[in-house]
C-alpha positions as CSV (number, residue, x, y, z in Angstrom):
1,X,100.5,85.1,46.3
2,X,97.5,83.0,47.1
3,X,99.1,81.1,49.7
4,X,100.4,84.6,51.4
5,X,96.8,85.7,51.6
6,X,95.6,82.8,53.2
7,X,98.0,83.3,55.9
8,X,98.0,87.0,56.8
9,X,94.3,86.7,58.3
10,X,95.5,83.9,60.2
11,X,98.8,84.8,61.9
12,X,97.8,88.6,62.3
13,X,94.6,89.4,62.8
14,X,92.5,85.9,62.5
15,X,91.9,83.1,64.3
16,X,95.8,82.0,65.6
17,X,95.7,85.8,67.7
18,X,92.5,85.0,69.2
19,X,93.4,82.0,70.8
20,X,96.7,83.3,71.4
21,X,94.6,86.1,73.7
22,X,92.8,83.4,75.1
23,X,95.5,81.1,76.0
24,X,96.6,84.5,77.7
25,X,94.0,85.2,79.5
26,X,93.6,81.4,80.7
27,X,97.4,81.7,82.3
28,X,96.4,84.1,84.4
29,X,98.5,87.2,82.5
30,X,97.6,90.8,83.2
31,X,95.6,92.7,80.2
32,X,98.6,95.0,79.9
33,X,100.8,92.1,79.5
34,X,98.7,90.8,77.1
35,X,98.5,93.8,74.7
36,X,102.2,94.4,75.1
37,X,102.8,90.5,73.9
38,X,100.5,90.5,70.9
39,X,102.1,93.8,70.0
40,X,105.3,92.2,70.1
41,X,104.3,89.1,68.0
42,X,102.5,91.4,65.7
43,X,106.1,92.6,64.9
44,X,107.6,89.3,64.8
45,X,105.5,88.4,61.9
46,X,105.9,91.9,59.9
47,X,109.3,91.1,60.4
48,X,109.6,88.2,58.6
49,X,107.0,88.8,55.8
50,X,103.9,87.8,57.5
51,X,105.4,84.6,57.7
52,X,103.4,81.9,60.3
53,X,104.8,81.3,63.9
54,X,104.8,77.7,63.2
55,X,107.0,78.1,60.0
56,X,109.4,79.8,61.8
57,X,112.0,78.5,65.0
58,X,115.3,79.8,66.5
59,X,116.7,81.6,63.5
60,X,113.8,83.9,62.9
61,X,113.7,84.8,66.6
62,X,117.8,85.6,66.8
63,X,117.6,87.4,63.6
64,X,114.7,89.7,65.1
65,X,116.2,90.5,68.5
66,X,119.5,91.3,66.7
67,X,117.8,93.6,64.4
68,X,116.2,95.2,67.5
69,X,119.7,95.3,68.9
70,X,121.9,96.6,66.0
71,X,119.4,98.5,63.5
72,X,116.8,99.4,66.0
73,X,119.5,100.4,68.6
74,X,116.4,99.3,71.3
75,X,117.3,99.8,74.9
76,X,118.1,96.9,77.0
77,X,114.5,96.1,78.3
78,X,112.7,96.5,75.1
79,X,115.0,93.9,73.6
80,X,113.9,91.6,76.8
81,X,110.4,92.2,76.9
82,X,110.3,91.8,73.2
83,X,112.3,88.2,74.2
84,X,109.5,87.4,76.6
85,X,107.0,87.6,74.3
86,X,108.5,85.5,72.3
87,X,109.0,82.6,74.6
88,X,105.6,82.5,75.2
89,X,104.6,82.3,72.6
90,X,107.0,79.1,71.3
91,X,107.3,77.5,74.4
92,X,104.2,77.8,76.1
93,X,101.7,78.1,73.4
94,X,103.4,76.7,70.6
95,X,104.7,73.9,72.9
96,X,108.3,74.3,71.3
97,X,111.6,74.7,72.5
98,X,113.6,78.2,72.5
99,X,116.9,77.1,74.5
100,X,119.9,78.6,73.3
101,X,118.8,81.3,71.6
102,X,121.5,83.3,70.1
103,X,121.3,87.1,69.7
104,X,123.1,90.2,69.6
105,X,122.4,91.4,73.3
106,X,121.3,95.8,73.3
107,X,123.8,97.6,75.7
108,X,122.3,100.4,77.4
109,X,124.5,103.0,78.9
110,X,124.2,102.5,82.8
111,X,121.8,105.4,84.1
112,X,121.9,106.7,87.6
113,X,118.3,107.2,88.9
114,X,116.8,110.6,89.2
115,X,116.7,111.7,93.0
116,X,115.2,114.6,94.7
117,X,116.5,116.1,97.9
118,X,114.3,116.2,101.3
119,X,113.9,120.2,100.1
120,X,112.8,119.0,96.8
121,X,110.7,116.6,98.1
122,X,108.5,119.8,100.3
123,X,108.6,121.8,97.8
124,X,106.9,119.6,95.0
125,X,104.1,118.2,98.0
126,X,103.9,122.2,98.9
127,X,102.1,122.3,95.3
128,X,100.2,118.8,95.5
129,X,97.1,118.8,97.5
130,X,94.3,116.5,98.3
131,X,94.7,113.1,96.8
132,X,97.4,113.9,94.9
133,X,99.7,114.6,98.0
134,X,98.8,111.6,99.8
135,X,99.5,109.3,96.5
136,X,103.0,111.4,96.3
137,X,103.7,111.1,99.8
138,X,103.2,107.5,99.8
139,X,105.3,106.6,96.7
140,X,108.0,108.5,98.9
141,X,107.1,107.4,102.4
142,X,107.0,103.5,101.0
143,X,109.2,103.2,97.6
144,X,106.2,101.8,96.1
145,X,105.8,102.2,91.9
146,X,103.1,104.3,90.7
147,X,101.7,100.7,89.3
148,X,101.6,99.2,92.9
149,X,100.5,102.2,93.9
150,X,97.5,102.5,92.0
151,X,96.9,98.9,92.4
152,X,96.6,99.2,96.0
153,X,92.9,97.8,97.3
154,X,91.8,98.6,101.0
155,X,92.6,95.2,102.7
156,X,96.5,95.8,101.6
157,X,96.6,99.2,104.1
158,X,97.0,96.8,107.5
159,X,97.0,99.8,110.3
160,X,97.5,97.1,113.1
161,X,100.8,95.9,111.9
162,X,102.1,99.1,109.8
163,X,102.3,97.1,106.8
164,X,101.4,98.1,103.4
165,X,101.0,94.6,101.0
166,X,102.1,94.8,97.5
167,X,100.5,92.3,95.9
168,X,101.6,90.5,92.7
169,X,104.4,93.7,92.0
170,X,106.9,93.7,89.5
171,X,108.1,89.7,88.6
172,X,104.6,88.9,89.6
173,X,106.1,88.8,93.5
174,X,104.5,89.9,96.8
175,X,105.9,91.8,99.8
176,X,105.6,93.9,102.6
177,X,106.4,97.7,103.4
178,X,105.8,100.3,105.9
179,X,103.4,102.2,106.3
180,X,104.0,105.7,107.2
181,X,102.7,106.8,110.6
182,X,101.8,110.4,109.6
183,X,99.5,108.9,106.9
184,X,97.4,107.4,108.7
185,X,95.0,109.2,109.1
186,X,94.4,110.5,105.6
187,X,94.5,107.1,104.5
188,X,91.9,106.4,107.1
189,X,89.7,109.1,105.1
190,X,90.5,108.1,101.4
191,X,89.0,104.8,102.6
192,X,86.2,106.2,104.0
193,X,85.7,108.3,101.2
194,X,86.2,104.3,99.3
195,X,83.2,103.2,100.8
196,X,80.9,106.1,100.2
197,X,81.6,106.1,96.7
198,X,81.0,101.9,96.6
199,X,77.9,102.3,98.6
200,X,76.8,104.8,95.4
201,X,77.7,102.3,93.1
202,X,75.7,99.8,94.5
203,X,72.7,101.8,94.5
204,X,72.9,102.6,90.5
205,X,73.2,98.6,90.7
206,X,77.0,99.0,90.4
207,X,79.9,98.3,92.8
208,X,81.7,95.4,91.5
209,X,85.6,95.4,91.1
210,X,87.7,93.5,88.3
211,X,89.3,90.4,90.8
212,X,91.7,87.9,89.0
213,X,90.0,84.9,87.1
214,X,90.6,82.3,89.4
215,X,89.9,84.9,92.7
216,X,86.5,85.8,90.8
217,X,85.2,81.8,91.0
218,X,86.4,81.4,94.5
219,X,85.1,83.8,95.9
220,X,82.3,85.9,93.7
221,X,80.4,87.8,95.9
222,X,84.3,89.9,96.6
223,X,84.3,91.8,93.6
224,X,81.5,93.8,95.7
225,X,82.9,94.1,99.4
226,X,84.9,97.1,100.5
227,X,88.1,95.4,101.4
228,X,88.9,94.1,97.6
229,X,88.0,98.4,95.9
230,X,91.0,99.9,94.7
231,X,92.3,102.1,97.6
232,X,92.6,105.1,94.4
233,X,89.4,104.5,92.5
234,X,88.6,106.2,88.9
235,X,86.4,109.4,88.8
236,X,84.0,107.5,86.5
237,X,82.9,104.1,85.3
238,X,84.1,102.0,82.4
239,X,84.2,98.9,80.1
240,X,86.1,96.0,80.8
241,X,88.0,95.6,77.6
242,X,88.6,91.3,78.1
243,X,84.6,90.7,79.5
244,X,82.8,93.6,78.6
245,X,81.1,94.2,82.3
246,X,81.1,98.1,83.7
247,X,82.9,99.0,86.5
248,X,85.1,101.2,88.5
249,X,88.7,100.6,87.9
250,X,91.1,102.5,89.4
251,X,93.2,105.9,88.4
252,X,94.8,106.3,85.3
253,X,98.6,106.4,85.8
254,X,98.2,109.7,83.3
255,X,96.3,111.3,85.6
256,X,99.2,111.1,88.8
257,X,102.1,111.3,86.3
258,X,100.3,115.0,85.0
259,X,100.0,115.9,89.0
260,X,103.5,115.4,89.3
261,X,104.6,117.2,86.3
262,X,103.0,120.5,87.4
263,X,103.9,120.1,90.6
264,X,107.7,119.5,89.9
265,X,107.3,122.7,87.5
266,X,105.9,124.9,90.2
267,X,108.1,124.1,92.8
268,X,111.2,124.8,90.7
269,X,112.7,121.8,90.6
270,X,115.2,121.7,87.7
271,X,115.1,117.8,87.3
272,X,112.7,115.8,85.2
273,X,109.3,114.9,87.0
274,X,109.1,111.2,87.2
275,X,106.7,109.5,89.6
276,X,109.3,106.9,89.5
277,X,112.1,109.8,91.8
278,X,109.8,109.1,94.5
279,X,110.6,105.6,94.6
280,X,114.7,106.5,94.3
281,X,114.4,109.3,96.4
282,X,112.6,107.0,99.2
283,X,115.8,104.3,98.9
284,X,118.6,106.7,98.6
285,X,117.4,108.8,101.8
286,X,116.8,105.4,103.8
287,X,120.6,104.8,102.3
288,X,121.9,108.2,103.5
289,X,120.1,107.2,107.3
290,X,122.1,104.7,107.4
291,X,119.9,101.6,106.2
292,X,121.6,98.9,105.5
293,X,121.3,98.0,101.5
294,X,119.1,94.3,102.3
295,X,116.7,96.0,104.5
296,X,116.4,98.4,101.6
297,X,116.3,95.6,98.9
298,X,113.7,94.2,100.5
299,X,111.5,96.7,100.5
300,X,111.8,97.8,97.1
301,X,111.5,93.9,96.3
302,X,114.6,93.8,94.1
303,X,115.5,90.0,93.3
304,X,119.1,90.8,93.2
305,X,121.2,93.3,95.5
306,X,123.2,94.5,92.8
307,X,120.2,96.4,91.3
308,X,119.7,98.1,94.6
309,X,123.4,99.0,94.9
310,X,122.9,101.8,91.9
311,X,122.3,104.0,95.0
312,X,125.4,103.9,96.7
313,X,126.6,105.9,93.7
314,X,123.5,108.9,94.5
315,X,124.0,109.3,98.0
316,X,124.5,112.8,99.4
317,X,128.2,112.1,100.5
318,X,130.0,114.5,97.6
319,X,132.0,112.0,95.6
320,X,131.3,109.3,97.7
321,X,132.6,110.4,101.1
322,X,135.7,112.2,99.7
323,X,136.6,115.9,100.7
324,X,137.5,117.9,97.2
325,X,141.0,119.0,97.5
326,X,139.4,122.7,96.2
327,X,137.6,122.6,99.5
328,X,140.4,121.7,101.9
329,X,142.6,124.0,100.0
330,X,139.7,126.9,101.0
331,X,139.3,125.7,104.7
332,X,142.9,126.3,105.3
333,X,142.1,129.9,104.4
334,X,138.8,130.4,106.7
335,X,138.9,131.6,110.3
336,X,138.4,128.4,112.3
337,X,135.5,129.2,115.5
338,X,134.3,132.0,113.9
339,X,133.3,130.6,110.5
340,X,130.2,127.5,110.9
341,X,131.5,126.5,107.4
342,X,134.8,125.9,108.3
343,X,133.4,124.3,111.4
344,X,131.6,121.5,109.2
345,X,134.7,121.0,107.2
346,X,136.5,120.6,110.1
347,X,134.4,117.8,111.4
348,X,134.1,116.1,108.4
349,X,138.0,115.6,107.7
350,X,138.6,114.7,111.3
């Protein structure tokens, strides 16, 4: 019993998670990663009895992720993200190895994304306005998450070459989009708007942004310039929860995802209100224009073109291009130049 006291303070809540936060923080991962990881340990060692990381290996791990798997019945990227965290923290913290692991994979039923139609699309901006709009339009005019979107500073908008930079998205990768034409100018004035609210910040002796560690001791007079402010700042200030300084950070992704959900409501829209249907609705339109599916990969930034090809199976071609016998059945019925109906029909099985 003794010897189990000793080690609770030290594996959950003691010294071994502080420096665990710290290796964190010194390998450069985000502060959401980090709480998502130390959650995920946290469970690792309830798991096993409050057992110590180092007293444990490769059959604790595989007996975890299976439980997640069988008795849990976790989704597909729970059980992965809960794997991440734990390969950080053997192999790169720990030092040790966690090659062939072996688990009990989760099977998720495949999902087709949520998509709303061009008429959906007006109808839900017809009840955004302001800021709101312009964040919704862009998520659909770019296929940009509502992470990258919020994470968007004012040197990424690049009028000059129609480029929108997503910087350090999903897989920690960069890339390139376009950017929209008839946005232009209301990005123009959020930016303005940017800078007036910076140049109040700096006079309550304010104004600095959070910059990644190693872009903070390069370059520490950036945290203050315009180009490096979140392009969707926060209404107020707050507390850095890693170093404790004030600042503005930018939008909570509540606040857009609430937007949305009215706005979806008021417009009628019988599907569920997902900031994430802008970002499907942006590829499977550009798929329906006839984009070819690499051009599209690429701009969503999908490592593999099999993840992009879910939307071949949304597209607005009725069954994938087929005419339904019930319809062909009914054209033969229809008066042919008199009827625009049977006129499309027509056309389409020629």
């Amino acid at each position: 019993m003794d010897d189990i006291r000793h080690r609770i303070p030290e594996a959950q809540s003691g010294r071994f998670v502080q420096k665990l936060r710290l290796h964190m923080r010194d390998s450069g991962l985000s502060y959401r990663t980090e709480q998502t990881y130390i959650h995920w340990i946290k469970r690792f060692i309830h798991f096993n009895k409050l057992r110590h990381p180092t007293e444990m290996g490769t059959e604790e791990i595989e007996r975890f992720l299976s439980q997640l798997s069988v008795e849990r019945d976790c989704s597909v990227n729970t059980q992965r993200i809960a794997l991440n965290a734990l390969v950080y923290l053997y192999k790169r913290f720990l030092g040790r190895d966690t090659e062939s692991l072996n688990f009990k994979p989760a099977r998720g039923p495949r999902r087709l994304p949520i998509v709303y139609s061009p008429a959906e699309i007006k109808a839900i901006l017809a009840q955004l306005e302001g800021l709101y709009r312009l964040q919704v339009e862009l998520m659909y005019g770019t296929g940009l998450r509502s992470a990258e979107l919020l994470s968007l500073r004012v040197k990424d908008i690049d009028f000059g070459s129609n480029n929108i930079y997503v910087r350090s998205g999903k897989g920690n990768k960069d890339r390139t989009t376009m950017l929209p034409q008839g946005l232009k100018p209301e990005l123009r004035q959020q930016i303005r708007r940017v800078a007036l609210l910076l140049a109040q910040d700096r006079n309550d002796g304010l104004g600095e942004v959070f910059l990644p560690e190693a872009l903070a001791r390069k370059y520490p007079s950036a945290a203050r310039e315009l180009g490096w402010q979140f392009l969707f700042p926060s209404a107020g200030i707050g507390t850095d929860p890693r170093s404790g300084v004030r600042r503005r950070h930018h939008m909570h992704a509540s606040t857009l995802t609430k937007h949305v959900r009215m706005a979806v409501r008021k417009a009628g829209v019988h599907k569920p209100a997902r900031t994430h249907a802008f970002r499907h609705s942006f590829a499977t339109h550009l798929l329906e224009s006839g984009y070819d599916l690499r051009t599209i990969q690429e701009l969503l930034g999908h490592a593999d073109i099999n993840t992009t090809e879910i939307y071949t199976h949304v597209v607005n071609r009725g069954g994938r291009g087929v005419l339904s016998p019930s319809d062909r059945l009914r054209s033969d019925n229809l008066v042919t130049d008199k009827n625009p109906e049977y006129r499309v029909m027509a056309s389409i099985m020629q």
